[in-house]
Structures are given as structure tokens and as C-alpha cells.
N, C-alpha and C positions, 0 to 999 in steps of 0.2 A: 426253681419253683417246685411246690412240693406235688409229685403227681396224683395227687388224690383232689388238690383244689382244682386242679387241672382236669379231671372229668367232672367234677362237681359244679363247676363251670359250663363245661360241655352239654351234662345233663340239663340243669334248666336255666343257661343262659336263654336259650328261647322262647322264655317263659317273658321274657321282657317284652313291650311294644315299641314296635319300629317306628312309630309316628315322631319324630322330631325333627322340626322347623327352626328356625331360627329363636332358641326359648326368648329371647329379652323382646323383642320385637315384641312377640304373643304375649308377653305375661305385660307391655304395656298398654296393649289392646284390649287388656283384659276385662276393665273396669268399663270401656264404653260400651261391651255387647250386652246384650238382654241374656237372663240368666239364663244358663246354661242346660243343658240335657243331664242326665241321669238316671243310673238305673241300678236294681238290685233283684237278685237272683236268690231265693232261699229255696233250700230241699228239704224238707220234710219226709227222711228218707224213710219211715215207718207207713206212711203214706197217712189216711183219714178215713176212718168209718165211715163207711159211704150212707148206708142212711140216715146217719147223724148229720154227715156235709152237706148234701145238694139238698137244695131245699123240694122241698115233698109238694107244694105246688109253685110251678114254673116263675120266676119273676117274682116270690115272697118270699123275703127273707127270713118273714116271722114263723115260716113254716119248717126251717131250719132248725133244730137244735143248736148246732153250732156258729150260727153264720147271723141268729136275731141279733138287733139290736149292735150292728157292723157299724165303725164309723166307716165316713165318708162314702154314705150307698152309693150317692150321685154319683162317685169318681171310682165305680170299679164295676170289672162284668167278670162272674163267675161262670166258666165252661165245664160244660160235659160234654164225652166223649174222644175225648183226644187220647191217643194210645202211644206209643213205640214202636214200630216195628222190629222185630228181628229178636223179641226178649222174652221169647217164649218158655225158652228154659234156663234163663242168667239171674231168676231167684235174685238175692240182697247184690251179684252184682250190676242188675241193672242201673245202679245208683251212677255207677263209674259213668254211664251214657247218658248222665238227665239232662247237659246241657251240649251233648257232645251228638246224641241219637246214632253213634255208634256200632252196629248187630254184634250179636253173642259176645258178650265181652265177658260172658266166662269161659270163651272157648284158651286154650292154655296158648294158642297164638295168637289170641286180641292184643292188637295195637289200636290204641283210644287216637280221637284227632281232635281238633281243636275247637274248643267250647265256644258257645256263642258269647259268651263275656269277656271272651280274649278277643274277639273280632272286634268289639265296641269298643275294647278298652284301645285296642290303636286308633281307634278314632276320636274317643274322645277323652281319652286321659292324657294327652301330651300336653295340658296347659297349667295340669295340677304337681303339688310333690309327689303324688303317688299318683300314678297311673292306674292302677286299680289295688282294693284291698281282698283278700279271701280269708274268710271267719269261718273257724268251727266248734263244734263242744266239747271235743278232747285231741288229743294228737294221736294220730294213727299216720302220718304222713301223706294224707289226699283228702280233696275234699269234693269242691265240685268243680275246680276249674282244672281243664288242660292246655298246654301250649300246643305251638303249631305242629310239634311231631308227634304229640299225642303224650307228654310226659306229663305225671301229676306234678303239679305246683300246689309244695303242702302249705296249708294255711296257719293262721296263727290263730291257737284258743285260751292262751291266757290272757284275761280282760285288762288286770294290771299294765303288764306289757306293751297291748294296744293301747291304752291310752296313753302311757309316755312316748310310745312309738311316734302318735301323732302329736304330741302336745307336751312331752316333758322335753326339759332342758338339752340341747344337744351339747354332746360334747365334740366340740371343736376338733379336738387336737385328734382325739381317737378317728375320727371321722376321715382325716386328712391322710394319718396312716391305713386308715381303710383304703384309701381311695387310690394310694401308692400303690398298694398290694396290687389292688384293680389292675391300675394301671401294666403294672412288671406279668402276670397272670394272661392281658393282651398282647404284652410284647411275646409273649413265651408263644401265643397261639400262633400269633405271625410269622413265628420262627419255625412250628412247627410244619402251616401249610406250605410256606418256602421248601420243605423236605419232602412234602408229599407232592407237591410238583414235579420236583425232580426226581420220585419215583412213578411219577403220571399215574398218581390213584386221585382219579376224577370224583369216583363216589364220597369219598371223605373227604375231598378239596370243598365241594358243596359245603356238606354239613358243618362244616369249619366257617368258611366265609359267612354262613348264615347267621349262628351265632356270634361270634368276632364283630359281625355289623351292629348286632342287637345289643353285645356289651357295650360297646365304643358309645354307641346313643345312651344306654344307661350313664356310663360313665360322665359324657357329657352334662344330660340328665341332672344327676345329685351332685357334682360341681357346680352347677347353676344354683341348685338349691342349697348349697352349704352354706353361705352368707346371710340368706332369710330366713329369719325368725318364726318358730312358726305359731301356729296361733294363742295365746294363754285362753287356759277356759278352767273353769273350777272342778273338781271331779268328783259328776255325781255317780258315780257308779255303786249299784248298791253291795251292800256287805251284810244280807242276811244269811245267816248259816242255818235258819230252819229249813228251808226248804235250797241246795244250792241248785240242784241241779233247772229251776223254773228259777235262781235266781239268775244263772248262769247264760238261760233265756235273755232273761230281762234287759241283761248288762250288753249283749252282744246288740241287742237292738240300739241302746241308749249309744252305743258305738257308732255304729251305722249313721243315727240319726246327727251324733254330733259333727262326723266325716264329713256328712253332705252339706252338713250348716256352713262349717268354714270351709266348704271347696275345698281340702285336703285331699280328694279322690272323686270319680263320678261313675268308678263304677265298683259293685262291693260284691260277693259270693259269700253267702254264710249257710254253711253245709248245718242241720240240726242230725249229725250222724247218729244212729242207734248205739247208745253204751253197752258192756256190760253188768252186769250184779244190778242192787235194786236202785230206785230212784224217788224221790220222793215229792209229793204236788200236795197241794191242799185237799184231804179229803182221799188224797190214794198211798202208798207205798206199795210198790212191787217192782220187778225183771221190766223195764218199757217193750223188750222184743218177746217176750213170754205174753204179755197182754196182748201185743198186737197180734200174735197168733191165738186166739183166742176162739178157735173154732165155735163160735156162736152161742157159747157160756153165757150166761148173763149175767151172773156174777163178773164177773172177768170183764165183760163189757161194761160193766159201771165205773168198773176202775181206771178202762182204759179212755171211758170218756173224760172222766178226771184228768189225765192227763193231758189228753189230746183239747179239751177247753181251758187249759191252761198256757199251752204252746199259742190258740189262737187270740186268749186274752192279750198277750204280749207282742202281739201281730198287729191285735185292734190298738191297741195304746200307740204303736207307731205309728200308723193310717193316722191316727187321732193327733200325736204329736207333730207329725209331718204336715198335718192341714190346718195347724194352728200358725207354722211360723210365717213369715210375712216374706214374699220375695218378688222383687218387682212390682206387678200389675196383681201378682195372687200369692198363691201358697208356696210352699215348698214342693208340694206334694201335686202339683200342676204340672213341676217341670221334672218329677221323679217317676218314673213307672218302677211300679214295684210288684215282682212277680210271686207269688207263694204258688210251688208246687210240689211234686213227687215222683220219683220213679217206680213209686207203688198205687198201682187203683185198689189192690185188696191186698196188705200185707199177711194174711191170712193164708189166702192160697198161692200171693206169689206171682199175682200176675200185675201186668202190665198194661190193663186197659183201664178207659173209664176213669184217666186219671184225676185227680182234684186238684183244679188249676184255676188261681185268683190273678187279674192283673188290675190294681187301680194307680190312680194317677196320669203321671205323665204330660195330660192335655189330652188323651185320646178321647176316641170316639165312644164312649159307654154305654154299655145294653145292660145291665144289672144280670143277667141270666141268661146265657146260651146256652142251646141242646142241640150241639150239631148233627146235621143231618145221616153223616155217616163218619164213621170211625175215622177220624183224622191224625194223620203223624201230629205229634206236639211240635217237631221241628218247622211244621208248617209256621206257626205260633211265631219258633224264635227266627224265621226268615219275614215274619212281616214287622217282626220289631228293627232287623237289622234295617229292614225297607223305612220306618217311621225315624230311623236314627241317620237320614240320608247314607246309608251305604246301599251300593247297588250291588245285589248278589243275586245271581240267576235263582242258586238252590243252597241249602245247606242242611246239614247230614242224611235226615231220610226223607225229608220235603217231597212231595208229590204235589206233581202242579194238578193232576186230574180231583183233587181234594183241596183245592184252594179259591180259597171266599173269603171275603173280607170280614177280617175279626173286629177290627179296633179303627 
């Protein structure tokens, strides 16, 4: 076996979740349970003009610039004051910690740990083909999610791609030699901890077993799914080239949304990472991270509101389309919690407070507007989702119980 597949393997076999049950059993029970949970994570990693997001009086939207005129008011509460800890001085890498809350992850020893949408996805993606999906707007190799050792699991950002990923023709045959490869790639790991045994290296015996467990269920995994068909769906994905970079928006959502429709996945990560060179929106053309530093230009803020009511246009349209489709007893978007956030409160200066964080759907509890009392970790947030999602976790990353009130 070739040693390079062989740490490539290593590296983010972990990236897979451990949850799998007996698949045929589950997947025949599948049809009598009431739909399902879901959830999706976006980063906005340039963050939102703050007095443009929160709206200027408490509880009105219409007093928002960017937030009038929201679907679905009833089924979302926008917060203020949620921060990060520990990202005082990790500038654009704070990103790396938005689902992770991770400290100084630009220190040159930061080791990231494991996002809150890998925790979900072992719970609730073992009954779908994909256990979770992670979408971004160009390839840089990370996005928002990490596995259990803290290693990026790069996303996929060509929209082509993802729609045959999910919906185009499989090919059989290739599939089958994938799945051999798998296979001999396992034998080779087994072969290797049998060595490290007999030289009693305990620490890489671990790290071995852990992944080797996490392939072996993958592998199980997409053997179960080789035989099923997966969904046909027409592809609407658009193909404007005036504007790609808001179309490129557009398409990633239309993704997301079609994912959750056929149960393909239930839980999705789609990083909106900051590009380089310029970018173009209706009404703007400029650098998207040159605007956002925009040291309080007005000019410069016009343009960069253009953009930034462009990203949340294509936010509202999925809130919108999500609460149109029909699922069970309600929407889609009942049994979806959908998170829009940032690891920037002011991309400007760089910091990390005050961050602008949307959660609707779900089923949750809805307040339209919170202004918490005091600077709360945002990890608080994703420990009470994990709590909403029946997993019981004491704490996860920077969670402070002395800062914990019921959000949702």
C-alpha cells in the first residue's frame, strides 16, 4: 500500500463518525419516525457591520438595516453579546475556533479540537448517506469543521461537484474498486498496530485503533449505501456569471436546502471564507476583506453594505425556502436549526466580541432579540444546542456554566 494514502488515511480518518448501529434495521425504521433533527452552521467569516446588523431598537427588525423585512421572524432570535474567549490576538485566525472555541489558535502550537458539528454529526448522521456535509467558497483546504483530534476536514466548493456528489449517477464499478482499496488500506493499518504492539508504543497504538475503528464503520457505512439509488432531483443550480461570487452564495444554499429535503445528510457546515482580489455584488465591486476593513470610510461602508445585504439576501431566501416546504405536522424549517454566525464582531479591528449570531428554526423556543446580560462564551450557545439535540455534555470548548441562561 502506498504510504502516503496511508497517512492520509491517518490524518483525517477521524474526521468520520462513530455512530453506527446496525445500518438495515435503522434505515427500515426510518420511514415510521417523525422527521428528523437537523442542523447547519454558516460562518460569515468577515463578520457584519454591527450598526447595520443588530437592530437599533431591541425586538425590531425594522429598525435594522439588514435584518427588515427577515423571513420567518417568528422562528428565529437574534443575539447580542456573545464573544470567544481566548481570541484576543488570533486576528482572521480566529475563524479556525468558530465552532471549535478553541484559545489563540494563532499561537504556532495551537492544536484545534473538535467542532460542535462533528459532535452532532455522530449523532445524528448515521441514518443518512452522508453523515455530514462541509461547504465552502473556494478551496484553501479548512473550513469550519474539525475532527476529534483537531485536524481540518477540507470542504467541498465546487457546486457542480456537490450536486452530482449527491444526486448524480453513481458509478458502480469505480465505487467497488474504491471500496477494495478501503478495504487492503485497513488491512495494512491492522498490520501496522500488530508492529507497534510488539514494539509497545502505546501512544500510537491509540491513535491507530481510533481511527482503524472510525474507517471500518465508514467502510461499513458506504457498502450499505452502494446499492441505493440515490435521490433524482433536477438541477437547479444557477449559472449566472454576472455576479459569481453572490452566485456562488446562492448555489451553496440551494445545496444545503436540497441535502435536507431528501435526507441525504442532517448536518451541513458551509464556511463563506473571505477570498482574495475583487468580488462583485449588485451595486458593489471591490477586495470583500479590504471593505471589511474599512476603518469607518463611508464610502467604503456603502460598498461593503452591498455586499454584506447580498450574503444576507441569500440567507433570507433559505429561511424562506426552508419554511415553505411541507414536513410532517410543519416546515422544514421546524425541524432545521439554522445557525448564521462569525468569528468576527468587528472585522475592522479584529476583534472578537459582540459577535452577530442568528439561530432560527429548529422548533426552538424564539425571542426575536436577545441582548445578553453579560458577555457570554458563544460555545455556551453550541452546548445548549448539543443539550436540544439530546446529547448530554457537561461543557464544550469555552462554555462557562457561571454564564449560562437559557437561550432557546
Amino acid at each position: 500500500m502506498n504510504d502516503s494514502n496511508r497517512r492520509d488515511f491517518l490524518r483525517y480518518g477521524a474526521a468520520l463518525p462513530v455512530a453506527m448501529h446496525t445500518l438495515a434495521a435503522r434505515a427500515n425504521a426510518k420511514a415510521a419516525k417523525s422527521p428528523p433533527k437537523r442542523v447547519i452552521f454558516i460562518c460569515n467569516s468577515l463578520g457584519f457591520y454591527e450598526p447595520n446588523f443588530f437592530p437599533a431598537e431591541p425586538g425590531n427588525f425594522e429598525s435594522s438595516k439588514y435584518l427588515k423585512g427577515i423571513s420567518a421572524e417568528d422562528k428565529l432570535t437574534v443575539f447580542q453579546n456573545f464573544f470567544h474567549p481566548g481570541m484576543q490576538t488570533s486576528n482572521h485566525d480566529s475563524e479556525k475556533s468558530f465552532l471549535t472555541g478553541a484559545a489563540k489558535p494563532e499561537s504556532p502550537s495551537f492544536v484545534n479540537t473538535i467542532s460542535v458539528d462533528q459532535v452532532l454529526a455522530q449523532h445524528l448522521g448515521g441514518d443518512t448517506r452522508y453523515p455530514f456535509l462541509s461547504f465552502s467558497l473556494y478551496d484553501r483546504g479548512w473550513g469550519c469543521s474539525w475532527n476529534n483530534r483537531g485536524v481540518a476536514i477540507p470542504p467541498m466548493h465546487d457546486e457542480s461537484a456537490i450536486f452530482e456528489k449527491l444526486f448524480g449517477k453513481e458509478d458502480l464499478e469505480a465505487k467497488r474498486r474504491q471500496l477494495a482499496t478501503d478495504q487492503q488500506i485497513i488491512h495494512s493499518l491492522h498490520q501496522d498496530m500488530r508492529q507497534l504492539r510488539e514494539k509497545g508504543d502505546a501512544s500510537k497504538i491509540d491513535s491507530y485503533r481510533t481511527v482503524v475503528t472510525e474507517l471500518e464503520a465508514n467502510f461499513r457505512r458506504e457498502q450499505f449505501w452502494l446499492e441505493t439509488k440515490k435521490p433524482s432531483l433536477a438541477n437547479t443550480l444557477s449559472d449566472n456569471q454576472d455576479y459569481v461570487f453572490s452566485t456562488k452564495i446562492k448555489n451553496l444554499f440551494e445545496l444545503a436546502k436540497l441535502a435536507f429535503q431528501t435526507d441525504s445528510t442532517r448536518v451541513i457546515t458551509l464556511s463563506l471564507d473571505w477570498i482574495y482580489g475583487a468580488i462583485k455584488v449588485p451595486g458593489a465591486t471591490g477586495g470583500w476583506h479590504t471593505l471589511s476593513h474599512h476603518g469607518g470610510k463611508l464610502e467604503v461602508l456603502e460598498k461593503l453594505a452591498r455586499v454584506e445585504i447580498d450574503i444576507l439576501g441569500h440567507f433570507n431566501r433559505f429561511l424562506a425556502s426552508l419554511n415553505e416546504i411541507k414536513e410532517g405536522d410543519g416546515k422544514l424549517l421546524d425541524h432545521t436549526t439554522v445557525v448564521l454566525g462569525s468569528n468576527f464582531g468587528d472585522s475592522s479591528n479584529h476583534t472578537c466580541n459582540n459577535l452577530p449570531t442568528i439561530v432560527a428554526g429548529g422548533g426552538h423556543r424564539h425571542q426575536a432579540h436577545v441582548i445578553l446580560e453579560h458577555p457570554t462564551p458563544l460555545c455556551n450557545l453550541w452546548l445548549e444546542l448539543l443539550h436540544k439535540h439530546d446529547i448530554d455534555a457537561g461543557q464544550f470548548g469555552s462554555s462557562q456554566v457561571e454564564r449560562s441562561v437559557p437561550l432557546l
